[in-house]
PDBQT receptor file of N, H, CA, C and O in Angstrom, charges set to zero:
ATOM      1  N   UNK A   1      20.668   3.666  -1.547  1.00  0.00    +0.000 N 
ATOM      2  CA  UNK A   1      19.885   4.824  -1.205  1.00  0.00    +0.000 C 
ATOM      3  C   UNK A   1      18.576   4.343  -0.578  1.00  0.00    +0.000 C 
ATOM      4  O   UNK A   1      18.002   3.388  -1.101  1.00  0.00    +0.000 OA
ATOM      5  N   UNK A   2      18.136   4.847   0.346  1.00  0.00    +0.000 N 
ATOM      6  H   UNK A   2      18.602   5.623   0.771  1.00  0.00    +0.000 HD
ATOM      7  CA  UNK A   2      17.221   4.685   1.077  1.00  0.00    +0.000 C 
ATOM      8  C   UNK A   2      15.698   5.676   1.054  1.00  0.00    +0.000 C 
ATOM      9  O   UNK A   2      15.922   6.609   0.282  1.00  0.00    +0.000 OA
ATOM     10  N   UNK A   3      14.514   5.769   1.522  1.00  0.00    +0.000 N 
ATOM     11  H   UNK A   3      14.332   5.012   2.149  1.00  0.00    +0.000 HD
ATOM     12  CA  UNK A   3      13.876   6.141   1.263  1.00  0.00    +0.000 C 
ATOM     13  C   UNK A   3      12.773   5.460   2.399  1.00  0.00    +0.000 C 
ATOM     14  O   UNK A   3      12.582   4.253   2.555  1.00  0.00    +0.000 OA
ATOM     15  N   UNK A   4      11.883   6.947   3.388  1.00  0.00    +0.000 N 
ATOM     16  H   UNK A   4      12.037   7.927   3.262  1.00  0.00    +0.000 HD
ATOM     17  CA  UNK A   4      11.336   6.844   4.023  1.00  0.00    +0.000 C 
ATOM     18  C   UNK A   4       9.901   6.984   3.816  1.00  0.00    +0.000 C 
ATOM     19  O   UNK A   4       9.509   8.062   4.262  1.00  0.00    +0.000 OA
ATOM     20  N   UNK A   5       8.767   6.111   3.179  1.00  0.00    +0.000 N 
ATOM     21  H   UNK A   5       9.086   5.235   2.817  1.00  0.00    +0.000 HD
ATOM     22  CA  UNK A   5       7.610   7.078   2.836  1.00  0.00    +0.000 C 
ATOM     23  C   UNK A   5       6.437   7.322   3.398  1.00  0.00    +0.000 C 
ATOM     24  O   UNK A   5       5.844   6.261   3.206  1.00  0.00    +0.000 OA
ATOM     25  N   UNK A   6       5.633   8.099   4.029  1.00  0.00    +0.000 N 
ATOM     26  H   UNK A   6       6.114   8.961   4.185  1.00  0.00    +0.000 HD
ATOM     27  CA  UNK A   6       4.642   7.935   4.934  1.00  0.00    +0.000 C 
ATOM     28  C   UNK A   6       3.332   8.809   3.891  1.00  0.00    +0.000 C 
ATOM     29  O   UNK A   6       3.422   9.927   3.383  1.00  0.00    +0.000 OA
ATOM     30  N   UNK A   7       2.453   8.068   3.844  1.00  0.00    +0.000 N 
ATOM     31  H   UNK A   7       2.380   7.160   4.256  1.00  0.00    +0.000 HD
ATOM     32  CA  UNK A   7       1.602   8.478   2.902  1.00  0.00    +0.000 C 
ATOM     33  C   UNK A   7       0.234   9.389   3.678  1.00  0.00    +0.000 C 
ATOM     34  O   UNK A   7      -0.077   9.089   4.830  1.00  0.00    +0.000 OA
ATOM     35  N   UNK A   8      -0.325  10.213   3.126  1.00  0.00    +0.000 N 
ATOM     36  H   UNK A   8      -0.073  10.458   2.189  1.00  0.00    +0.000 HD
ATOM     37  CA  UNK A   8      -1.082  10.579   4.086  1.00  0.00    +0.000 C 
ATOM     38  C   UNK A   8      -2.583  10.610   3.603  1.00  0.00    +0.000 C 
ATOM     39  O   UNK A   8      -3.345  11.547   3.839  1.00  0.00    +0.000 OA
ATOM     40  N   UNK A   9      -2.932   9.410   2.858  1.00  0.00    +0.000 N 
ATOM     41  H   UNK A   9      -2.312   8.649   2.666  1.00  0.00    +0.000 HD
ATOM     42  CA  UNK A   9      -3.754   8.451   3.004  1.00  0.00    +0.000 C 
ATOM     43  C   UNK A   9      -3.738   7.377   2.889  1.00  0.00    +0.000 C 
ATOM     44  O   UNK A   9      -2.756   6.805   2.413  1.00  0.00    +0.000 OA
ATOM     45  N   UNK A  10      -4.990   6.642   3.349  1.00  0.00    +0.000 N 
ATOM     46  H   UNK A  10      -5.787   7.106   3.736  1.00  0.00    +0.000 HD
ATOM     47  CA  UNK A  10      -4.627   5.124   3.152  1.00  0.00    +0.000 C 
ATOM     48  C   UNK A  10      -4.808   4.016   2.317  1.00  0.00    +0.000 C 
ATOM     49  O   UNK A  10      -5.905   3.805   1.800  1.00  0.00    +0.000 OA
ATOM     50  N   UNK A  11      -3.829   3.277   2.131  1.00  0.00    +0.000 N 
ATOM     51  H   UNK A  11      -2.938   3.448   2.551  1.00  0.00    +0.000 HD
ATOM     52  CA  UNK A  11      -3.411   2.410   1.256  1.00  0.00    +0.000 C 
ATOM     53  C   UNK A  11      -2.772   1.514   1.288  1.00  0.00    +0.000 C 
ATOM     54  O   UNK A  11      -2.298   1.288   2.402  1.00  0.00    +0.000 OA
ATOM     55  N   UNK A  12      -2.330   0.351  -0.039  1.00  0.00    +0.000 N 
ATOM     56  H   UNK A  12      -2.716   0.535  -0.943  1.00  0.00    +0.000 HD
ATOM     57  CA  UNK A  12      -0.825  -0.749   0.050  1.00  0.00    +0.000 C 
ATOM     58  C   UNK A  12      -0.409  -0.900  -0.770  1.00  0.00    +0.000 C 
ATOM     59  O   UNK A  12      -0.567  -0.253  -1.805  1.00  0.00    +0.000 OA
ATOM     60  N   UNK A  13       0.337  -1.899  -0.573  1.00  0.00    +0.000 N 
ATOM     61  H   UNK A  13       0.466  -2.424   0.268  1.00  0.00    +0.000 HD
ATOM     62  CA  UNK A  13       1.486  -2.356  -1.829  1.00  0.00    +0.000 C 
ATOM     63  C   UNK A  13       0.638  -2.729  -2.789  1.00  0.00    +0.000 C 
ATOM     64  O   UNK A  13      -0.385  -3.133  -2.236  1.00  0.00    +0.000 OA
ATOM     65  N   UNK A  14       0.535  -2.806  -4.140  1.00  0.00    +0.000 N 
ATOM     66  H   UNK A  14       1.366  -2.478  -4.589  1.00  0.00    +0.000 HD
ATOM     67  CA  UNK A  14      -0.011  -2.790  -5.022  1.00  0.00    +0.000 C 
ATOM     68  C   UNK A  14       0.670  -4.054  -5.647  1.00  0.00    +0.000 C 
ATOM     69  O   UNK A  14       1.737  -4.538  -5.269  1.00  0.00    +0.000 OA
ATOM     70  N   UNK A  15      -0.148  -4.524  -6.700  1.00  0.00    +0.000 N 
ATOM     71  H   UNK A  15      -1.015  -4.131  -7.007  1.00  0.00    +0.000 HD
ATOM     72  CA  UNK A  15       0.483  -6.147  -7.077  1.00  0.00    +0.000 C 
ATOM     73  C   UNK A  15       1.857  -5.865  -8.043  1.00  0.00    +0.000 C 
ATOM     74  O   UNK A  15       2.660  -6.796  -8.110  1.00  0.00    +0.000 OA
ATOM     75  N   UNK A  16       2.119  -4.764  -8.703  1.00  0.00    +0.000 N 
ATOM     76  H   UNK A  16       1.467  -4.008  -8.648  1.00  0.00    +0.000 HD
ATOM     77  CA  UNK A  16       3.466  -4.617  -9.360  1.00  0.00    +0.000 C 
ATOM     78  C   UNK A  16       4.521  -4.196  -8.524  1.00  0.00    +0.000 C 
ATOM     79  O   UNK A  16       5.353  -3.541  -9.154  1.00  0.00    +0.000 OA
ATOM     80  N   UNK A  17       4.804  -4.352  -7.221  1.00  0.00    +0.000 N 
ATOM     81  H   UNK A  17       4.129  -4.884  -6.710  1.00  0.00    +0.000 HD
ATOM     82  CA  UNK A  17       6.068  -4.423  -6.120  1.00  0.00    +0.000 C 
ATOM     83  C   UNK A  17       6.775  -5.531  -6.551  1.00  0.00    +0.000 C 
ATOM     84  O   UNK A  17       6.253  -6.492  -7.115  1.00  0.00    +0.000 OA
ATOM     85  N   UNK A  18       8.251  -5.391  -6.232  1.00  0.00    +0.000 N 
ATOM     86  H   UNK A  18       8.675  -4.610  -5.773  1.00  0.00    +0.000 HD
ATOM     87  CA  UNK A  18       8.829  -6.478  -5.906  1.00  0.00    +0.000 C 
ATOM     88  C   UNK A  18       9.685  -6.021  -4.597  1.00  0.00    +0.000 C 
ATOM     89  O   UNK A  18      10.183  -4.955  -4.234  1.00  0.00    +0.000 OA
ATOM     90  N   UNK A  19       9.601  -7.632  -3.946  1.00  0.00    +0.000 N 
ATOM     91  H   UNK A  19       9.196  -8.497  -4.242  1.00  0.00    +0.000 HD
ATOM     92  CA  UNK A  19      10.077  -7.400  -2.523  1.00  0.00    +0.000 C 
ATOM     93  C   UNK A  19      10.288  -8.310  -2.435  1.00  0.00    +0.000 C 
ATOM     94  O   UNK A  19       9.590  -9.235  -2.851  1.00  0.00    +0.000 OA
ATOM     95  N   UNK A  20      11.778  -8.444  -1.612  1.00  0.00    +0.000 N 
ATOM     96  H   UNK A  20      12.345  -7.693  -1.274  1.00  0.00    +0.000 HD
ATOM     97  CA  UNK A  20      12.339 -10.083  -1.408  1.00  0.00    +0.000 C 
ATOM     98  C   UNK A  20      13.212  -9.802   0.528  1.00  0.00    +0.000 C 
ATOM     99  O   UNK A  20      13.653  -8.799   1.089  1.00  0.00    +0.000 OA
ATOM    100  N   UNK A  21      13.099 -11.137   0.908  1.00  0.00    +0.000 N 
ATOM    101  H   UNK A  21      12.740 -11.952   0.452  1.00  0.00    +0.000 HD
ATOM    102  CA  UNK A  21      14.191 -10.417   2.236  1.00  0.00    +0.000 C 
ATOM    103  C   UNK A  21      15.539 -11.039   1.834  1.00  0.00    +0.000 C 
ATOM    104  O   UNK A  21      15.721 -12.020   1.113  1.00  0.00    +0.000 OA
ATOM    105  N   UNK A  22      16.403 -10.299   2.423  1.00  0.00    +0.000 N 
ATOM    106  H   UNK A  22      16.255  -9.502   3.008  1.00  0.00    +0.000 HD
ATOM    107  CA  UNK A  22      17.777 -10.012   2.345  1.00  0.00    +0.000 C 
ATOM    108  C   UNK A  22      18.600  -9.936   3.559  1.00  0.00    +0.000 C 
ATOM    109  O   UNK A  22      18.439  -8.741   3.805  1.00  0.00    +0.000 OA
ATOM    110  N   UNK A  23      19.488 -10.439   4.636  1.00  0.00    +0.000 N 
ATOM    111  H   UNK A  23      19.619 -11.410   4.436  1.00  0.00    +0.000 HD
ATOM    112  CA  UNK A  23      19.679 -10.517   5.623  1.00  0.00    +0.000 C 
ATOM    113  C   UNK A  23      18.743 -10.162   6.882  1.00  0.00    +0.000 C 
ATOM    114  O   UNK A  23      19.043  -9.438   7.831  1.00  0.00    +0.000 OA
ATOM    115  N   UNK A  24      17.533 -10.850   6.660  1.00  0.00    +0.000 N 
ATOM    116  H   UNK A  24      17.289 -11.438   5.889  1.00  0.00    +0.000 HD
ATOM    117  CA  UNK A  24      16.256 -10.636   7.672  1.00  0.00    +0.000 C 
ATOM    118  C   UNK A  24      15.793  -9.366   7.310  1.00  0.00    +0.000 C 
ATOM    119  O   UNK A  24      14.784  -9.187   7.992  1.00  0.00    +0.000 OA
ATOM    120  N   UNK A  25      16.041  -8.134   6.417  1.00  0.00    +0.000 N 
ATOM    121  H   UNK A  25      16.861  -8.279   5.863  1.00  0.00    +0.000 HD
ATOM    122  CA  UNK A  25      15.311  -7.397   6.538  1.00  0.00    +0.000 C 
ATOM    123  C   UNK A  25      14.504  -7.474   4.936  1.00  0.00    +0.000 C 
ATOM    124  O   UNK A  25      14.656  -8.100   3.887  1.00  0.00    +0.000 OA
ATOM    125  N   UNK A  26      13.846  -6.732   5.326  1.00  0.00    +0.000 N 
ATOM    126  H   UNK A  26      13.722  -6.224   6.178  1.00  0.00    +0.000 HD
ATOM    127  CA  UNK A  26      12.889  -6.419   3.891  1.00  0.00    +0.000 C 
ATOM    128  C   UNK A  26      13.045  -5.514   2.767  1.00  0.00    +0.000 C 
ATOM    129  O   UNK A  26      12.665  -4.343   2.768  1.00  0.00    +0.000 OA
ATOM    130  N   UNK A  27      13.707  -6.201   1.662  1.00  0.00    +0.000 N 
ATOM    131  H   UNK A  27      14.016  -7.153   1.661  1.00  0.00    +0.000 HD
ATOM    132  CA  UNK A  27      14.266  -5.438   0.477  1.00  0.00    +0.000 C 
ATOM    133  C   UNK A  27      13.418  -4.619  -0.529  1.00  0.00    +0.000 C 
ATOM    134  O   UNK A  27      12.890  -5.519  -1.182  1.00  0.00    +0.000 OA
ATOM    135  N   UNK A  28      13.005  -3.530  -1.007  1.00  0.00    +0.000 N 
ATOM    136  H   UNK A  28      13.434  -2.799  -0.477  1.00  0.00    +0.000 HD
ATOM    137  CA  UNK A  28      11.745  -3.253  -1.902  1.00  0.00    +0.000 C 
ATOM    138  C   UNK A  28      12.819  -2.614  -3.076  1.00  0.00    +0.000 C 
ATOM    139  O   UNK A  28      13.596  -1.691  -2.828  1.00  0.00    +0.000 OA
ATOM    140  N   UNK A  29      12.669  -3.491  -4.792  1.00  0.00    +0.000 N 
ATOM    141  H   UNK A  29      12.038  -4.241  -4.994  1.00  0.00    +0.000 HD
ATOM    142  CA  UNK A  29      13.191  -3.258  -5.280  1.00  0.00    +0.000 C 
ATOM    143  C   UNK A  29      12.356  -2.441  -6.375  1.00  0.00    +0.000 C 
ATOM    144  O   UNK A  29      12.744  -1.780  -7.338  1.00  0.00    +0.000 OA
ATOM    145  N   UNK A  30      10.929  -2.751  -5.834  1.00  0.00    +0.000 N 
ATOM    146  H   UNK A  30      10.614  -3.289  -5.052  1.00  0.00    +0.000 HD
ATOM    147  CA  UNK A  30      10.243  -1.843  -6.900  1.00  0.00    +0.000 C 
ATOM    148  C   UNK A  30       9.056  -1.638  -5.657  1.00  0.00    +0.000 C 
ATOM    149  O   UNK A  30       8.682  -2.327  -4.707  1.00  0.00    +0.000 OA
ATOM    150  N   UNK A  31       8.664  -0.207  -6.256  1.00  0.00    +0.000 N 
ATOM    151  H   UNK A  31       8.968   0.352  -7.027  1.00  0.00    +0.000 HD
ATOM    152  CA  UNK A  31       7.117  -0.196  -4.695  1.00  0.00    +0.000 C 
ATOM    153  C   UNK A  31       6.151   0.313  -5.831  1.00  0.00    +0.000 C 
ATOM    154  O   UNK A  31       6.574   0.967  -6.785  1.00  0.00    +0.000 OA
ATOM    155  N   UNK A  32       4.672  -0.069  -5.649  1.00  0.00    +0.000 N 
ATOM    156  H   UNK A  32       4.328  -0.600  -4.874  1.00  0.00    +0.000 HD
ATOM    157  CA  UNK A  32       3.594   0.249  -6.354  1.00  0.00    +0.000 C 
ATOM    158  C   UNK A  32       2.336   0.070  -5.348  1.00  0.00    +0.000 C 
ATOM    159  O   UNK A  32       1.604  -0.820  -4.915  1.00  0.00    +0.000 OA
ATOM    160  N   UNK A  33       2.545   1.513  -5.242  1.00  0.00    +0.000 N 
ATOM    161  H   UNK A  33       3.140   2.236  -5.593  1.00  0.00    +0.000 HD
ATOM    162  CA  UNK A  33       1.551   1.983  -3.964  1.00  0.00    +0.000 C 
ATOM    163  C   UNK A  33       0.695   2.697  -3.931  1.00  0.00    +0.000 C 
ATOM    164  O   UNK A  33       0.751   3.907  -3.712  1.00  0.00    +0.000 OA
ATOM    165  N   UNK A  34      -0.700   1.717  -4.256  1.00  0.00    +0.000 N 
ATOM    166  H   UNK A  34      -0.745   0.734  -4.434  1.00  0.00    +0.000 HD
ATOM    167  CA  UNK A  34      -1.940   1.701  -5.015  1.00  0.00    +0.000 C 
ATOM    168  C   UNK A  34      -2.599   2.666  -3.388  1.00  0.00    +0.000 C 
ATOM    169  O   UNK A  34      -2.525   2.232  -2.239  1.00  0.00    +0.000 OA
ATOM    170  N   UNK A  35      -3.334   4.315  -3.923  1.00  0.00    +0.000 N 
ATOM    171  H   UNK A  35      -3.395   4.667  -4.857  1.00  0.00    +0.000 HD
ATOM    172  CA  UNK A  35      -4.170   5.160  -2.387  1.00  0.00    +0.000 C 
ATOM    173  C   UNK A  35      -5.361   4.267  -2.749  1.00  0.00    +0.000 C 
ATOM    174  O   UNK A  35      -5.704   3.510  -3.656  1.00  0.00    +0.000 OA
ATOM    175  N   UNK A  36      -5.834   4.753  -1.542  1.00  0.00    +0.000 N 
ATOM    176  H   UNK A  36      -5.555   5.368  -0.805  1.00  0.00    +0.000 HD
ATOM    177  CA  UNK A  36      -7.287   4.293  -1.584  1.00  0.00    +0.000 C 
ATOM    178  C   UNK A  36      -8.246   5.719  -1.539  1.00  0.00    +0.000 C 
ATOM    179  O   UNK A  36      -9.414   5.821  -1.162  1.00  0.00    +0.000 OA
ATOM    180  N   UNK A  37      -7.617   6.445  -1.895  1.00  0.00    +0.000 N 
ATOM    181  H   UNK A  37      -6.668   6.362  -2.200  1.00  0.00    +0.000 HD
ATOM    182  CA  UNK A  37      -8.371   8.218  -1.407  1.00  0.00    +0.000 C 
ATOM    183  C   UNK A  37      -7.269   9.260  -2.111  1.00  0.00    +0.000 C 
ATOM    184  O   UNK A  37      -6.195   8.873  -2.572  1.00  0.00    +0.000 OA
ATOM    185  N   UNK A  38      -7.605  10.290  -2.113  1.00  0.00    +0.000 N 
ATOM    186  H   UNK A  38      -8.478  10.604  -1.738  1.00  0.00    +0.000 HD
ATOM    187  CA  UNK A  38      -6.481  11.496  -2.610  1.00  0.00    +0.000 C 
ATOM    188  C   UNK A  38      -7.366  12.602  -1.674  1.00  0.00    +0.000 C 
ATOM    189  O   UNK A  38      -8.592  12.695  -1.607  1.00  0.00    +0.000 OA
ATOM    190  N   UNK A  39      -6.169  13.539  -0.859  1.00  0.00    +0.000 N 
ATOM    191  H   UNK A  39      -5.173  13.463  -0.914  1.00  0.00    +0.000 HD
ATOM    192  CA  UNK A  39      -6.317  14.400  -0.256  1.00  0.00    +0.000 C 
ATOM    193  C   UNK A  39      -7.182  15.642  -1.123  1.00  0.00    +0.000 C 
ATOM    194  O   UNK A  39      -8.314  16.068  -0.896  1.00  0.00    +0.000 OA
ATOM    195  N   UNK A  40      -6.352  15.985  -2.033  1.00  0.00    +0.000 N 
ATOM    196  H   UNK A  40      -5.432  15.639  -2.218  1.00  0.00    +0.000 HD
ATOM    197  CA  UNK A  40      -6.424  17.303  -2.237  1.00  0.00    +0.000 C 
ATOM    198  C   UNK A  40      -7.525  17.381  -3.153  1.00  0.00    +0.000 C 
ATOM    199  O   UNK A  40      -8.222  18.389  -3.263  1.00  0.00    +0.000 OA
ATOM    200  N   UNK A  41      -7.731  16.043  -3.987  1.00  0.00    +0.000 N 
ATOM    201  H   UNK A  41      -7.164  15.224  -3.898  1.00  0.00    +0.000 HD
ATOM    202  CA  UNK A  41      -9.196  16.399  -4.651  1.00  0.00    +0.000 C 
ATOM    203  C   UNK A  41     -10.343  16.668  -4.164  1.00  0.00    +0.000 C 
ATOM    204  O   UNK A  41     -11.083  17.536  -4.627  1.00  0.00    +0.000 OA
ATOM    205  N   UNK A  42     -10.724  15.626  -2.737  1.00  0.00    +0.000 N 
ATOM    206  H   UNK A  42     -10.123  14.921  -2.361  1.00  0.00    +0.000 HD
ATOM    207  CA  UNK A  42     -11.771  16.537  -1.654  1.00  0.00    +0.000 C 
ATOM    208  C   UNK A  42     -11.930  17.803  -1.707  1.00  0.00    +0.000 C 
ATOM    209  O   UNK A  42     -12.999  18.292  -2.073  1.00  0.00    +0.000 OA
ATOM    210  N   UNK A  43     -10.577  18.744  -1.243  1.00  0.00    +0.000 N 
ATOM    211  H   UNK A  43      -9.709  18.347  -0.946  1.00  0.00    +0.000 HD
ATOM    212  CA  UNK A  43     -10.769  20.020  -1.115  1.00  0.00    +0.000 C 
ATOM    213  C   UNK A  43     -10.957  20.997  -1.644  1.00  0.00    +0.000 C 
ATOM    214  O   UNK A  43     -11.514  22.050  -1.334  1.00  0.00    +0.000 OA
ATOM    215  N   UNK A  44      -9.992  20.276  -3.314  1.00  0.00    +0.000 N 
ATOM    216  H   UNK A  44      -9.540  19.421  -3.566  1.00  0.00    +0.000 HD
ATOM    217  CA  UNK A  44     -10.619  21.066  -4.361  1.00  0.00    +0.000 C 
ATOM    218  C   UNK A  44     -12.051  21.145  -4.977  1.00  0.00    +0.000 C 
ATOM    219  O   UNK A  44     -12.530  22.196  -5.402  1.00  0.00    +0.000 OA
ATOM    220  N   UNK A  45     -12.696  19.934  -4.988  1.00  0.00    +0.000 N 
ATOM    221  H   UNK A  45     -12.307  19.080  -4.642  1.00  0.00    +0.000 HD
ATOM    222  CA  UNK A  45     -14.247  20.078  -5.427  1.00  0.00    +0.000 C 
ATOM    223  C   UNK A  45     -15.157  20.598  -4.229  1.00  0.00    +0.000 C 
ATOM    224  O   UNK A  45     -16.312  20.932  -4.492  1.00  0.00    +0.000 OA
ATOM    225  N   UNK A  46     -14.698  20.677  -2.967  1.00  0.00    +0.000 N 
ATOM    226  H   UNK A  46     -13.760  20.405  -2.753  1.00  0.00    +0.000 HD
ATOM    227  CA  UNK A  46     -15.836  21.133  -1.924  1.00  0.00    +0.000 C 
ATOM    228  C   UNK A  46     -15.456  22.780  -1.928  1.00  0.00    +0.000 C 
ATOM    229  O   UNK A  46     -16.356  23.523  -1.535  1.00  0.00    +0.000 OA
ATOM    230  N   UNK A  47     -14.328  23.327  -2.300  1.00  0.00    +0.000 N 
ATOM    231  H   UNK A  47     -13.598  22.724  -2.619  1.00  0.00    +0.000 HD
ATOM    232  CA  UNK A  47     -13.887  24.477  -2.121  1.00  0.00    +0.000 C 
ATOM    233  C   UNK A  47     -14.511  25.638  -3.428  1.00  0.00    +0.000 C 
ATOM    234  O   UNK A  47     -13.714  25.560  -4.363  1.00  0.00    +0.000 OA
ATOM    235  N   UNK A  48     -15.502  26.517  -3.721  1.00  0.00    +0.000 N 
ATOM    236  H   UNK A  48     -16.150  26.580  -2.962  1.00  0.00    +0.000 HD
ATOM    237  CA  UNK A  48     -16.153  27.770  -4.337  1.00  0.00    +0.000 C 
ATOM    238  C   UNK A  48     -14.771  28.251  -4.920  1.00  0.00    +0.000 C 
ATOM    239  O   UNK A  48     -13.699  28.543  -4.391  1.00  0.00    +0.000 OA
ATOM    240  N   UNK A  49     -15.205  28.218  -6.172  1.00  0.00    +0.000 N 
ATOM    241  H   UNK A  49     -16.076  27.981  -6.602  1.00  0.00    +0.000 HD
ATOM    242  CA  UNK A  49     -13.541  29.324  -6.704  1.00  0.00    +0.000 C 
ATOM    243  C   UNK A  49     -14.279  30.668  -6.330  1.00  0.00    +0.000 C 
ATOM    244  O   UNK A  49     -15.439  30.980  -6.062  1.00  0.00    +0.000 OA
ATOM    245  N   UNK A  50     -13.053  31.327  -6.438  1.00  0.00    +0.000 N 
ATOM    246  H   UNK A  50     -12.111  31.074  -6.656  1.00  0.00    +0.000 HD
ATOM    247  CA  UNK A  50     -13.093  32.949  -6.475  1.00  0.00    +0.000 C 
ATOM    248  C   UNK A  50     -12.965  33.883  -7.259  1.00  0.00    +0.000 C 
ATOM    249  O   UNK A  50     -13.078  35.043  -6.862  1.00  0.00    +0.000 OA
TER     250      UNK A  50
């Protein structure tokens, strides 16, 4: 099973990944994918409740 992920902030692999290559390509058997930011908390603390 495969899995495409595009994050929409920025960040990397985090030191608990494991990743090995496997017929030239790049295997990720574990991903730990440390943001450097979170979207939605911005908007929630700049945003006035109602």
């Amino acid at each position: 099973m495969f899995f495409y992920l595009e994050p929409e902030v920025a960040g990397g692999i985090g030191p608990h990944s494991e990743l090995h290559r496997e017929d030239g390509r790049l295997v990720v058997t574990r991903l730990n994918y440390q943001f450097d930011g979170w979207l939605w908390m911005r908007s929630a603390l700049e945003t006035p409740p109602r």
